[in-house]
C-alpha positions in Angstrom: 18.2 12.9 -8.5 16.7 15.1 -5.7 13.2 15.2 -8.1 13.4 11.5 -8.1 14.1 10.9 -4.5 11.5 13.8 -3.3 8.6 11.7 -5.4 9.7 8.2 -4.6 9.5 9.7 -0.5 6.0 11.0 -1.3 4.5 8.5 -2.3 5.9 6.1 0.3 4.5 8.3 2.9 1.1 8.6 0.9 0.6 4.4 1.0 2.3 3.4 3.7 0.4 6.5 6.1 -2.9 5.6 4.3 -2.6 1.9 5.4 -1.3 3.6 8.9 -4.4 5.6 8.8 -7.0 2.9 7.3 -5.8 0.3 9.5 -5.1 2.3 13.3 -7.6 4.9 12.9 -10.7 4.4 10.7 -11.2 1.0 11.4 -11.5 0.5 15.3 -13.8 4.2 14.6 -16.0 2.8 11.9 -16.4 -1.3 13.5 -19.2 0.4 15.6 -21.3 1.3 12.9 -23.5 -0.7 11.5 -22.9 -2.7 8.5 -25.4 -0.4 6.0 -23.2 2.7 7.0 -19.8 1.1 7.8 -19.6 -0.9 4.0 -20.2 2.0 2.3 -18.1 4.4 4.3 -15.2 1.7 3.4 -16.1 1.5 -0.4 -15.9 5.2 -0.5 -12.5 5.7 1.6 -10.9 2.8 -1.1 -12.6 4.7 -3.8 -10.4 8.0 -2.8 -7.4 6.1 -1.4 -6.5 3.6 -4.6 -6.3 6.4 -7.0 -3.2 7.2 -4.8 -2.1 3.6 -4.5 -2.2 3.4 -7.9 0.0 6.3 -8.6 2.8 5.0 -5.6 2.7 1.7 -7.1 4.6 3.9 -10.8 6.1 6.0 -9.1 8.1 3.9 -6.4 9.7 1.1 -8.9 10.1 4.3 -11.9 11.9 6.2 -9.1 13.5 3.6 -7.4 15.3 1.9 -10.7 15.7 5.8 -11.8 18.2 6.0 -8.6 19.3 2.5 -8.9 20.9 3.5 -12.5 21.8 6.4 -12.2 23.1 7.2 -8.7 24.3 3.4 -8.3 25.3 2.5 -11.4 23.1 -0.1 -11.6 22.0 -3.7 -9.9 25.2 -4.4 -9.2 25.9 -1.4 -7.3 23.2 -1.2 -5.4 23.4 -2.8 -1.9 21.6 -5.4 -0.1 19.3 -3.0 1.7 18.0 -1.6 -2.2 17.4 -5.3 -2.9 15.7 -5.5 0.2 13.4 -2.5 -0.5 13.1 -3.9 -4.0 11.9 -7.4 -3.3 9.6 -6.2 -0.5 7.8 -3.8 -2.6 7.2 -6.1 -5.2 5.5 -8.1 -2.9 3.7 -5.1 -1.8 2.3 -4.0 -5.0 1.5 -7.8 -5.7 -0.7 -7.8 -2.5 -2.2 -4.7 -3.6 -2.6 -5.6 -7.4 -5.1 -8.6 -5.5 -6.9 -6.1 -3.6 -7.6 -4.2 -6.3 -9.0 -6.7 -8.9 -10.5 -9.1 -6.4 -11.8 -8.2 -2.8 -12.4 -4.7 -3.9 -14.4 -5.4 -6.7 -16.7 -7.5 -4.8 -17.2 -5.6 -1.8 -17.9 -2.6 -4.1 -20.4 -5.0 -6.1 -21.8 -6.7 -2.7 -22.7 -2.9 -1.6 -24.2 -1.7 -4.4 -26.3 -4.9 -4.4 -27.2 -4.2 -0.6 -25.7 -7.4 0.4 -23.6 -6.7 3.6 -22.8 -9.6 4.8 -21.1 -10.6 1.3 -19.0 -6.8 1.6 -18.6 -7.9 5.2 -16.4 -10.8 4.3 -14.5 -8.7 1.2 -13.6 -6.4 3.8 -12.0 -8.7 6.3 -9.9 -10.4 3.3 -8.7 -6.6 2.5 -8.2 -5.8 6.2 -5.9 -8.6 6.3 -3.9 -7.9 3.5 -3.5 -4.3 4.1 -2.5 -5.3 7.5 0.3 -7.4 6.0 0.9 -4.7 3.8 1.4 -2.2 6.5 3.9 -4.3 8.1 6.0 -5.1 4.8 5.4 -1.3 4.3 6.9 -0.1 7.6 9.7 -2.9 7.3 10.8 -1.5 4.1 10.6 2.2 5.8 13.1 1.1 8.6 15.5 -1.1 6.3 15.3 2.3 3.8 16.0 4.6 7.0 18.8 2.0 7.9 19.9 0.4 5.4 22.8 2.6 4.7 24.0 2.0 8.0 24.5 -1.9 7.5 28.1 -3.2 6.7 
């Protein structure tokens, strides 16, 4: 169980700080830059972030209903904060599933192809979805901090 708990931490902190990161950090830095260096810089930062994504997006639910089953006992053991947690990161991995295959294809196409103003408008869709997924992400962190707590 500690193995389980240990990853399904990790890679919590690896998304939800990236988004943190992505979305506080690099983005106010890089909006002064001009389209021709900014796009890029973005296409390469998702390029070396995903690959991460991709590996919190198994790991949490694997993890998650590894602890469910055997620390809970199952679904019906589990409390409302895990179904909490549970329901929100669906929707998390949903909204990132979208990224993935849709805005983030494009802008990387749109770059390659030298058309920024097309990556320009891929961007904003994923800025707005990461931002939501930043907030669902640090909701799920407080109701798993907290959750114990609730009776």
């Amino acid at each position: 169980m500690p193995v389980a708990l240990a990853l399904h931490l990790v890679a919590a902190v690896i998304w939800v700080g990236g988004m943190f990161f992505a979305y506080i950090a690099l983005r106010p830095a890089a909006a002064s830059m001009e389209p021709a260096l900014r796009l890029p810089l973005w296409s390469r930062t998702f390029e070396r972030f995903f690959p991460w994504v991709w590996a919190a997006v198994i790991l949490l639910p694997a993890t998650g209903y590894w602890m469910i089953f055997h620390a809970f006992g199952g679904m019906a053991h589990a409390g409302l904060s895990i179904n909490i947690m549970q329901t929100l990161a669906i929707i998390m991995i949903m909204i990132y599933l979208h990224v993935y295959f849709a805005p983030y294809r494009r802008l990387n196409r749109a770059v390659a192809a030298g058309d920024f103003s097309a990556a320009g408008k891929q961007l904003a869709q994923i800025r707005r979805l990461i931002g939501i997924n930043l907030l669902i992400g640090l909701t799920t962190v407080v109701v798993a901090g907290a959750g114990r707590y609730w009776r």
